[in-house]
C-alpha positions as a printed NumPy array, in Angstrom:
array([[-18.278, -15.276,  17.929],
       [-19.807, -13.46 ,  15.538],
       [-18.933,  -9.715,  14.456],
       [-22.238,  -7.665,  14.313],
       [-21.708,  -4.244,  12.534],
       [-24.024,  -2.918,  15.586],
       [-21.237,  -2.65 ,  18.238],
       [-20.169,   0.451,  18.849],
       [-16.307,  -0.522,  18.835],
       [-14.402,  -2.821,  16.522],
       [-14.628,  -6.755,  17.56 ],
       [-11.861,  -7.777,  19.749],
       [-11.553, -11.673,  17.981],
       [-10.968, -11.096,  14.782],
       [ -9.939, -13.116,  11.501],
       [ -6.706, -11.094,  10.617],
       [ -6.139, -10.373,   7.37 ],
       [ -2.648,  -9.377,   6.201],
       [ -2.565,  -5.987,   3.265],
       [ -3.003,  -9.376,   0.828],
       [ -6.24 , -10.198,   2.295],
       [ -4.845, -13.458,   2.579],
       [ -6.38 , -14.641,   6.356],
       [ -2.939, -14.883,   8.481],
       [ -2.102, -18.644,   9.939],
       [ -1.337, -16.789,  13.025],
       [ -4.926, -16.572,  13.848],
       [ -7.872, -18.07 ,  14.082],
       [-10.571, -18.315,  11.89 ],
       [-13.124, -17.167,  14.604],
       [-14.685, -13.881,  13.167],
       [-14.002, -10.999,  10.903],
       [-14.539,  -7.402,  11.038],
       [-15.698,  -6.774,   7.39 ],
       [-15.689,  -3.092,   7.657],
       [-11.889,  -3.834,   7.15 ],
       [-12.491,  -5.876,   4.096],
       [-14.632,  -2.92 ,   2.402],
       [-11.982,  -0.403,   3.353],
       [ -9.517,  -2.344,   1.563],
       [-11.522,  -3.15 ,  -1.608],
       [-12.279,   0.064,  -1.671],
       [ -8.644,   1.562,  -1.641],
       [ -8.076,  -1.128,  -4.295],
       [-10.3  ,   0.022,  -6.392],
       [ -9.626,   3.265,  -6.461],
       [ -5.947,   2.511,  -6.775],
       [ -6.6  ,   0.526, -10.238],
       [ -8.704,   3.34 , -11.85 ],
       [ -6.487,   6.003, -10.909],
       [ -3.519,   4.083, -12.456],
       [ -5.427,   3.806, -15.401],
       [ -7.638,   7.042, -15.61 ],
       [ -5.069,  10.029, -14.594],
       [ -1.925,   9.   , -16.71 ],
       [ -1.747,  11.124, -20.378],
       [  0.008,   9.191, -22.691],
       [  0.887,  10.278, -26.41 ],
       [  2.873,   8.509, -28.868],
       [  5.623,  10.755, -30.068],
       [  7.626,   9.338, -32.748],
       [  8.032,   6.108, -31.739],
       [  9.039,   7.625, -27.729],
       [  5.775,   7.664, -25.042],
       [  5.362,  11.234, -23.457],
       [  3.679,  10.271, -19.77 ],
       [  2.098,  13.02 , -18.022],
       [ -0.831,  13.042, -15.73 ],
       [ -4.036,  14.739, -15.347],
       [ -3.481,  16.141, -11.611],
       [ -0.669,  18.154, -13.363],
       [ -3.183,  20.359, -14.863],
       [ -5.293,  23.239, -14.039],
       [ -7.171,  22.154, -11.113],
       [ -6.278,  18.558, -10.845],
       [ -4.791,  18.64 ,  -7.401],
       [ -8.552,  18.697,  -5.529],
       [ -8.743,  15.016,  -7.367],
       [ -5.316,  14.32 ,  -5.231],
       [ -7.305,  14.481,  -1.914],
       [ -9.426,  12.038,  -2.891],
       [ -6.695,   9.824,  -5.119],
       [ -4.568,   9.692,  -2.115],
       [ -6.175,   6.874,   0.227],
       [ -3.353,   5.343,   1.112],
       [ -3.789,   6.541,   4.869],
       [ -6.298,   4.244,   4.733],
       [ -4.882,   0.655,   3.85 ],
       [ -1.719,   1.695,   6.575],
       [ -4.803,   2.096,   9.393],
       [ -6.019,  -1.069,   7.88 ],
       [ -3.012,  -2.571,   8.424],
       [ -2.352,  -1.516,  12.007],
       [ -5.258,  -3.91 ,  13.008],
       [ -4.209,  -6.795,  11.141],
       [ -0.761,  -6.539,  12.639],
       [ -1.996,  -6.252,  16.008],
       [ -4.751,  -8.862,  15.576],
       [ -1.918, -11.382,  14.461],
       [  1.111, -10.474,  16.697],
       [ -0.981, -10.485,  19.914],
       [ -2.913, -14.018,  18.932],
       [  1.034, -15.231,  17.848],
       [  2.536, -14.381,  20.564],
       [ -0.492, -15.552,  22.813],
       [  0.269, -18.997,  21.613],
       [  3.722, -18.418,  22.61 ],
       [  5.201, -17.5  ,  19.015],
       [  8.19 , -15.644,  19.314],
       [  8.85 , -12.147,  17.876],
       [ 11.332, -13.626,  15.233],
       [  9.1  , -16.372,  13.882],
       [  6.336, -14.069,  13.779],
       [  8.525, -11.68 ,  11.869],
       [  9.718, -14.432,   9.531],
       [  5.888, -15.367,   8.656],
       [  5.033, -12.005,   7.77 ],
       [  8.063, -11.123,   5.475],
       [  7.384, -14.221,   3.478],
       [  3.527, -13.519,   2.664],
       [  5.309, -10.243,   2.584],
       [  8.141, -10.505,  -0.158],
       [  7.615, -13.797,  -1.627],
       [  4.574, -12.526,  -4.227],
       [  7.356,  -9.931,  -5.558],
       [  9.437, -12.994,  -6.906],
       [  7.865, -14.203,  -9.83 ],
       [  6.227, -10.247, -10.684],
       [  9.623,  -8.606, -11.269],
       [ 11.464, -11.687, -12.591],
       [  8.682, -11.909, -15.136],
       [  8.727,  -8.029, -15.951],
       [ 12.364,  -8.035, -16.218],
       [ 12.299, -11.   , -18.633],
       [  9.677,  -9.704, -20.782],
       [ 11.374,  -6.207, -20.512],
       [ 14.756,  -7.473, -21.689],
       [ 12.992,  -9.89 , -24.523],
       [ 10.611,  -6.955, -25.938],
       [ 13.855,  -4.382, -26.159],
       [ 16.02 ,  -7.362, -27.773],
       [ 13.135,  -7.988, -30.51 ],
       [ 12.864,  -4.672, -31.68 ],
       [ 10.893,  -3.162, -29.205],
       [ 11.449,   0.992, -28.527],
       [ 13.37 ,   0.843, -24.834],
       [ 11.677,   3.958, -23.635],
       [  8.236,   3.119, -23.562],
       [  8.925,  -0.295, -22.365],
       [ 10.966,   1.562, -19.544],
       [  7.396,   3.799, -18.663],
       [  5.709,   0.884, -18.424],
       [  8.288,  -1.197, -16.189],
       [  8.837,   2.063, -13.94 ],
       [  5.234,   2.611, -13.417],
       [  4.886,  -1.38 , -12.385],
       [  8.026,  -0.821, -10.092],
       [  6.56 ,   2.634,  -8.38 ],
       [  3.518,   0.552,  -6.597],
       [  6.325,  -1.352,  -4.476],
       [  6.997,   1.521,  -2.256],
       [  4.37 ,   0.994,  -0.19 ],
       [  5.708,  -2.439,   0.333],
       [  8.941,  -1.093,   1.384],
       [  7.683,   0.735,   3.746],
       [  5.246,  -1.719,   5.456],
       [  8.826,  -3.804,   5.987],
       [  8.868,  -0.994,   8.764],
       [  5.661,  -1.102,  10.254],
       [  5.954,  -5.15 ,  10.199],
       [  8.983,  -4.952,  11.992],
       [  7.871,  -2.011,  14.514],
       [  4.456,  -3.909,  15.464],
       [  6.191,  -5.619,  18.186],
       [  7.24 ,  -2.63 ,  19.88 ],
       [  4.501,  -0.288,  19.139],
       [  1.743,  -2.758,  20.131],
       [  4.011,  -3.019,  23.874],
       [  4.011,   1.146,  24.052],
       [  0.214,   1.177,  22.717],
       [ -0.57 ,  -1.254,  25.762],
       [  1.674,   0.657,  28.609],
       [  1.331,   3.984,  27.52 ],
       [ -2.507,   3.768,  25.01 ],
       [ -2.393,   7.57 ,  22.893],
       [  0.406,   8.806,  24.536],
       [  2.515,   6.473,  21.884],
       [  0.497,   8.219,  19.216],
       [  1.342,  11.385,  20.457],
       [  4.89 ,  11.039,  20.813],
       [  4.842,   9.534,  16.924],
       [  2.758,  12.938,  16.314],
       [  5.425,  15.037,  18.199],
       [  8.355,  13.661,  15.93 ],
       [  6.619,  14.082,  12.676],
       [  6.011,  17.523,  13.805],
       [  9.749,  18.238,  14.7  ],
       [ 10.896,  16.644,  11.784],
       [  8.889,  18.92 ,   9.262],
       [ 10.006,  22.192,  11.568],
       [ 13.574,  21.004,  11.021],
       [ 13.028,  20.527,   7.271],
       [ 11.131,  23.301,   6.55 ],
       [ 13.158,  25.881,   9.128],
       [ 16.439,  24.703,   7.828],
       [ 16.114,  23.44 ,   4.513],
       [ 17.636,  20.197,   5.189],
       [ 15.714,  18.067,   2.705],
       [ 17.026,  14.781,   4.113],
       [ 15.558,  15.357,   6.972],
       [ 11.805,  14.871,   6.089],
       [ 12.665,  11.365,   5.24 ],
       [ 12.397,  10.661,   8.798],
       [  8.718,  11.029,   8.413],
       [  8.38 ,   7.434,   6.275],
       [  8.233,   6.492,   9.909],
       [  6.615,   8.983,  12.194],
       [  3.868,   9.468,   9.691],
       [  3.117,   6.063,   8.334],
       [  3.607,   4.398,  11.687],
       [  1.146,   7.29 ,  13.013],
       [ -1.608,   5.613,  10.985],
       [ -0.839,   2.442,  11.432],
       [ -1.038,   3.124,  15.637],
       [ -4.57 ,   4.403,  14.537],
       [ -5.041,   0.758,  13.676],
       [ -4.104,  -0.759,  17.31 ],
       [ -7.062,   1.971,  18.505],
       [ -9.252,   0.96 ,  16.734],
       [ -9.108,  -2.899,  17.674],
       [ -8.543,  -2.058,  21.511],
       [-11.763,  -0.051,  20.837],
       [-10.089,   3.402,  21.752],
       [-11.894,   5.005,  18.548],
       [-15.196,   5.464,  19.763],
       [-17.863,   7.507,  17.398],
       [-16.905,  11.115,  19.161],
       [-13.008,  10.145,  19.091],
       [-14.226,   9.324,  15.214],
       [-15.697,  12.919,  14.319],
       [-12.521,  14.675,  16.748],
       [-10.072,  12.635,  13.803],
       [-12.255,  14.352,  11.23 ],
       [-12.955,  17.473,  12.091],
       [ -9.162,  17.84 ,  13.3  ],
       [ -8.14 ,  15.834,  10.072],
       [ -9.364,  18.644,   8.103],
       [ -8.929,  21.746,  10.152],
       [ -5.377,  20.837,  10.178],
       [ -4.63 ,  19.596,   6.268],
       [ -6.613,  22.612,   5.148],
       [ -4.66 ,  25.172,   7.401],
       [ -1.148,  24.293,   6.758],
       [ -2.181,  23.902,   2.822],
       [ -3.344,  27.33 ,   3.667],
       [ -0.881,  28.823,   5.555],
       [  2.546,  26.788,   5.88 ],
       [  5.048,  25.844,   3.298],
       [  2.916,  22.824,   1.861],
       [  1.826,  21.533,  -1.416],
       [ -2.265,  21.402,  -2.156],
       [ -1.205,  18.193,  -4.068],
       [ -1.709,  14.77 ,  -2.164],
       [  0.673,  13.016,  -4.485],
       [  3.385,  15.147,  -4.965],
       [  3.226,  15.05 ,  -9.007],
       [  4.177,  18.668,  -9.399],
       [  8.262,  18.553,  -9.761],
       [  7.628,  22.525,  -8.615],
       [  5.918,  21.86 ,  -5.729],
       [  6.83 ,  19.743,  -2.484],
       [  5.836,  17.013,  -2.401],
       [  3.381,  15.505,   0.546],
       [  4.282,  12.037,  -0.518],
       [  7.987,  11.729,  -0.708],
       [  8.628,  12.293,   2.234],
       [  5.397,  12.348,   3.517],
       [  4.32 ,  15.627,   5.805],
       [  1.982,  16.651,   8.149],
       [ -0.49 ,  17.299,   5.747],
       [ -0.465,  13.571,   4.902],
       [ -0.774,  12.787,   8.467],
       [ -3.914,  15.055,   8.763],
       [ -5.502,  13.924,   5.841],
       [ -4.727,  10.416,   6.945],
       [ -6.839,  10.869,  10.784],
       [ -9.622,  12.721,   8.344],
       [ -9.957,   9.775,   6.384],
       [-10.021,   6.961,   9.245],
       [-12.53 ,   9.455,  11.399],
       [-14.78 ,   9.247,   8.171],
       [-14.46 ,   5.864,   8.046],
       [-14.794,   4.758,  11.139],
       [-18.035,   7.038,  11.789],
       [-19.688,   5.382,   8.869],
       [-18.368,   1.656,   9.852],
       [-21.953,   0.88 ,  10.988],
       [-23.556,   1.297,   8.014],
       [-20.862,  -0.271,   6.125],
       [-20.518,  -3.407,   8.458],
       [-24.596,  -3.93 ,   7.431],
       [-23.912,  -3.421,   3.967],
       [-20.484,  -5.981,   4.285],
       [-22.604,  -8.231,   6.234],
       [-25.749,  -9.027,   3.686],
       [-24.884, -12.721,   2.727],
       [-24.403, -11.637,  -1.189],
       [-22.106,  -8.251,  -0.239],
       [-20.534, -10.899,   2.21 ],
       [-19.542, -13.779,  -0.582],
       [-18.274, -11.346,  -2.732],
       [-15.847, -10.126,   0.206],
       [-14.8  , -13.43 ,   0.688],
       [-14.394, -14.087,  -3.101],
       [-12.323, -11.024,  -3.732],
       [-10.361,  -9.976,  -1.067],
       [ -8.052, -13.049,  -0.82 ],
       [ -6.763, -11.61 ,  -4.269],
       [ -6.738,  -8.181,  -3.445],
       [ -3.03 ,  -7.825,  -3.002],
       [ -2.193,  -9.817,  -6.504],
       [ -4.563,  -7.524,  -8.059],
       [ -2.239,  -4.364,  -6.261],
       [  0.933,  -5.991,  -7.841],
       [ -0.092,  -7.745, -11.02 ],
       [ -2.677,  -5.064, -12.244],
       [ -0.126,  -2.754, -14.514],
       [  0.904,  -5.668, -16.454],
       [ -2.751,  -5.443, -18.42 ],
       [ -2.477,  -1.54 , -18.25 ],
       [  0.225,  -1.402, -19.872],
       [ -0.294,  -3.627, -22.03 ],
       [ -3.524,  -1.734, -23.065],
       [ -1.859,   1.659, -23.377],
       [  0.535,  -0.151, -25.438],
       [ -2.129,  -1.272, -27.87 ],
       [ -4.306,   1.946, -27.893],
       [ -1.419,   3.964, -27.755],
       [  1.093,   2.352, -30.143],
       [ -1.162,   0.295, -31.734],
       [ -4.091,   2.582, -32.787],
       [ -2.663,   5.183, -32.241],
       [ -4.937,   6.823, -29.765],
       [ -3.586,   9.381, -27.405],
       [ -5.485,   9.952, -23.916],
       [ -8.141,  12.974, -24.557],
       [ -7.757,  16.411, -23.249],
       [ -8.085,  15.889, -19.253],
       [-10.834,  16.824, -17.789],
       [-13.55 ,  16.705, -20.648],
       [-16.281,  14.208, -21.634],
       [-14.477,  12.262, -24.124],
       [-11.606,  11.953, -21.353],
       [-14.147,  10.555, -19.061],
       [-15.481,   8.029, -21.711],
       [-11.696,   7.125, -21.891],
       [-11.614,   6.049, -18.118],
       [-14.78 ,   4.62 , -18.285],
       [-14.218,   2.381, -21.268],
       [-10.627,   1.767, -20.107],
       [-12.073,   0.395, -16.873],
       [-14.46 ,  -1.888, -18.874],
       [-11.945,  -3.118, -20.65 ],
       [ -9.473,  -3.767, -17.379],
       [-11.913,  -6.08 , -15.444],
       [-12.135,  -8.625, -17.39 ],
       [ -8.378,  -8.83 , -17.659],
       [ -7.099,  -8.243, -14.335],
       [ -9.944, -10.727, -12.69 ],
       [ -8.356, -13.644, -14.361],
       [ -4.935, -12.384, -14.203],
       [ -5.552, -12.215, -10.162],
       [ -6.803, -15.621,  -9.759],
       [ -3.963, -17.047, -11.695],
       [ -1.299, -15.256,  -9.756],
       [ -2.636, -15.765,  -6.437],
       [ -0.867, -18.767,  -6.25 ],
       [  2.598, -16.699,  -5.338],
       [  1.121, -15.547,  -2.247],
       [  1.829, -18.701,  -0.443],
       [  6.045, -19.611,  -0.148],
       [  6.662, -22.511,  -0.911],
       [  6.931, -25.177,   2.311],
       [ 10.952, -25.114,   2.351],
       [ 10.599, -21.276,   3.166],
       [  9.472, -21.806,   6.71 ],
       [ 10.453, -21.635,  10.629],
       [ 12.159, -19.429,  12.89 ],
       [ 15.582, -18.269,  11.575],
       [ 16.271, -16.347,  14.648],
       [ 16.139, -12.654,  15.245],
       [ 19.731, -11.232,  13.995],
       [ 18.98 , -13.494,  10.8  ],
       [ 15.039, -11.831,  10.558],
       [ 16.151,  -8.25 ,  10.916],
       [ 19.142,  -9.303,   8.037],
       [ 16.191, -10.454,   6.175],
       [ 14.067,  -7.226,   6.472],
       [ 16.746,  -5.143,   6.057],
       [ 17.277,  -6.494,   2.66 ],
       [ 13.764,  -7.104,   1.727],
       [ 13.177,  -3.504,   2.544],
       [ 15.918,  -2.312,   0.858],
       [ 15.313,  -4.662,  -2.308],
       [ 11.762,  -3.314,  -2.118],
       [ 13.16 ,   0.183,  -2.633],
       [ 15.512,  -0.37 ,  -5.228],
       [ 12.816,  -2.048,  -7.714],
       [ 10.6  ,   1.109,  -6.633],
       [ 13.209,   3.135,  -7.966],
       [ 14.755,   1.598, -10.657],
       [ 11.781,  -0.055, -12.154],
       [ 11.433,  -3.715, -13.017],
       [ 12.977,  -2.705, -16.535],
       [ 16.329,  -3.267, -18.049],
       [ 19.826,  -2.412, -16.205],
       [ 21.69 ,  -3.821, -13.171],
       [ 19.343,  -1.994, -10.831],
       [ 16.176,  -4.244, -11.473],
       [ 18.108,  -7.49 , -11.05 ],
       [ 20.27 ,  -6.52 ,  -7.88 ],
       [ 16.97 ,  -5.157,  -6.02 ],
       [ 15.468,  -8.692,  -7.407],
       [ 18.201, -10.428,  -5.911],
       [ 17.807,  -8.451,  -2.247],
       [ 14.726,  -9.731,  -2.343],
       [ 14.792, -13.33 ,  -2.745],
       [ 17.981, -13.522,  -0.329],
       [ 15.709, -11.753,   2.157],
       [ 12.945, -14.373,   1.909],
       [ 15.564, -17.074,   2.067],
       [ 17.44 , -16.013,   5.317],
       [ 13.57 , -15.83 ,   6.669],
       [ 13.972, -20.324,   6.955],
       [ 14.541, -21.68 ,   9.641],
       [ 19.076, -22.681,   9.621],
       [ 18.176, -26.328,  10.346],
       [ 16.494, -26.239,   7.047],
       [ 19.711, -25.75 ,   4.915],
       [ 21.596, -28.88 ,   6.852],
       [ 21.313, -32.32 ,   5.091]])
């Protein structure tokens, strides 16, 4: 079967792809929905140039001062276009349910399927923090300044949150995807309902804490958006009733609640949408996939033109390398320009700080293209990393994935005990995800 960008409602056979647009072994190569392709090259994209483009760096006697342009006047209405995240976690809902429901259609359990997925999962953040923590250590120990080489290893450690928390929605697919069949939106309504109780209860109390719950009722919200969308439940009206609600809602609480205007949470005075994430983020997130979704016709002809089509197939298999590997060349750069030339970013917001972005992104490509196809080759584990461990061994495994995940998100992939123990989680994560008969002579 072939997916036509003319139906109405997403194809119900399709190649999934997992967040690394790597195509999952779990199902078959039988068609592909590339309206889900262009949504994630697009978030990739703008990923990479914001990383690049909204950071202000200045050398100050030898230390880096790292600010960023949303922090100034006016730079929050670039945050609610910066902030697309929403949209790789929707992308990701339909992967997951693509490959657990072909899986377990072949009779795959839930622990084998879990297993696969942690180690396309996990096993690319090997070799990317054991290298940064090498170089890290060997720049400091030549004669390196430890600070900057700290921003630089702290920004590259940052991007793994979202990993972190799509351990969750990896290990919740399962579940949700039974609930989305016996109960369809009520499942997203009850994920809805605890988001909203969660943010009364931080907000009415002050009980920070609390609006950590949200990493699941508002990311997994999103991701459920996913599973409607391949059962076909988002039809074009649903589409523009996401939207229109999507903004009504983001714009009235920024409005009128206790909420930040700032999609990233930047501003150390402000609260932060992000960390935890709010209802705001959850709003924005259904205005973003209603967009989408109402312009996935003309984007599924565009995807589907057999040159727009090649280059999807080219790229996207690298798309999650690119996600992890791409601020080892920006730092790198900043280093130079920065350190080496001593150029400072421009005054945000002017025409000689766009010609910085512009040129910056010129000078990027060619460096992260190459860098991508080399490091590709981590996404696969190696063969001994394979079978069914079981499912109180899986969930061990996820649990410490996740949690190495978040340590390297915290402490960077820098210098320091933190780096190497959340290094360590990792990789004794991915090796609990074998199968036990493995480790026997």
């Amino acid at each position: 079967m072939t997916v036509t960008a003319g139906h109405e409602g997403p194809p119900t056979t399709t190649t999934a792809r997992t967040l690394t647009g790597v195509e999952s072994r779990d199902v078959p190569a039988i068609g592909r929905d590339r309206f889900l392709d262009v949504l994630r090259l697009f978030v990739m994209v703008l990923v990479v140039m914001q990383h690049w483009w909204l950071p202000v760096l200045a050398q100050n006697q030898g230390m880096l001062d790292a600010g960023s342009v949303l922090s100034t006047q006016g730079g929050f209405a670039l945050t609610w276009v910066s902030q697309v995240m929403p949209l790789i976690f929707f992308v990701g809902g339909a992967a997951n349910l693509i490959s657990w429901r072909a899986a377990s259609g072949k009779g795959v359990t839930a622990a084998t399927w879990y297993a696969r997925r942690l180690r396309r999962l996990a096993w690319p953040v090997v070799p990317l923090a054991a290298l940064w923590i090498v170089a890290s250590h060997v720049l400091v120990l030549g004669g390196a300044p430890a600070q900057p080489v700290l921003v630089g290893a702290g920004a590259a450690g940052m991007v793994l949150w979202f990993l972190a928390v799509y351990v969750l929605v990896v290990v919740a697919t399962p579940v949700l995807s039974l609930a989305h069949e016996r109960f369809g939106a009520w499942t997203l309504l009850a994920l809805l309902t605890g988001a909203i109780a969660v943010d009364l209860i931080r907000f009415g109390t002050g009980t920070e804490w609390v609006g950590y719950l949200n990493v699941a009722f508002v990311w997994l919200g999103v991701h459920q958006l996913g599973f409607s969308y391949v059962t076909g439940r988002i039809r074009r009206r649903h589409a523009a009733m996401l939207a229109g609600a999507g903004v009504a809602v983001a714009l009235g609480l920024v409005a009128f609640g206790p909420y930040s205007v700032n999609m990233t949470g930047v501003f150390a005075a402000e609260t932060s949408n992000v960390a935890p994430p709010t209802l705001v983020l959850a709003a924005l997130g259904a205005l973003q996939v209603g967009v989408a979704v109402l312009a996935r016709e003309v984007i599924g002809t565009w995807a589907d033109r057999p040159v727009t089509a090649r280059l999807l197939d080219r790229i996207c298999p690298q798309l999650m390398t690119v996600y992890l590997w791409h601020m080892l060349p920006i730092s790198v750069v900043a280093g130079v320009v920065v350190f080496g030339l001593g150029i400072d970013t421009p005054e945000p917001m002017t025409g000689l700080w766009l010609l910085w972005g512009v040129l910056g992104v010129a000078v990027l490509v060619p460096l992260i293209l190459p860098l991508a196809h080399w490091a590709v080759r981590f996404e696969n584990p190696p063969k001994v990393l394979s079978g069914s461990p079981g499912m109180i061994r899986v969930l061990v495994a996820a649990a410490l994935v996740g949690g190495g995940l978040l340590t390297l998100t915290v402490t960077g992939l820098g210098l320091g005990w933190g780096p190497l123990a959340g290094l360590l989680m990792v990789l004794c994560g991915v090796v609990l995800t074998r199968s036990p008969d493995r480790a026997r002579p």
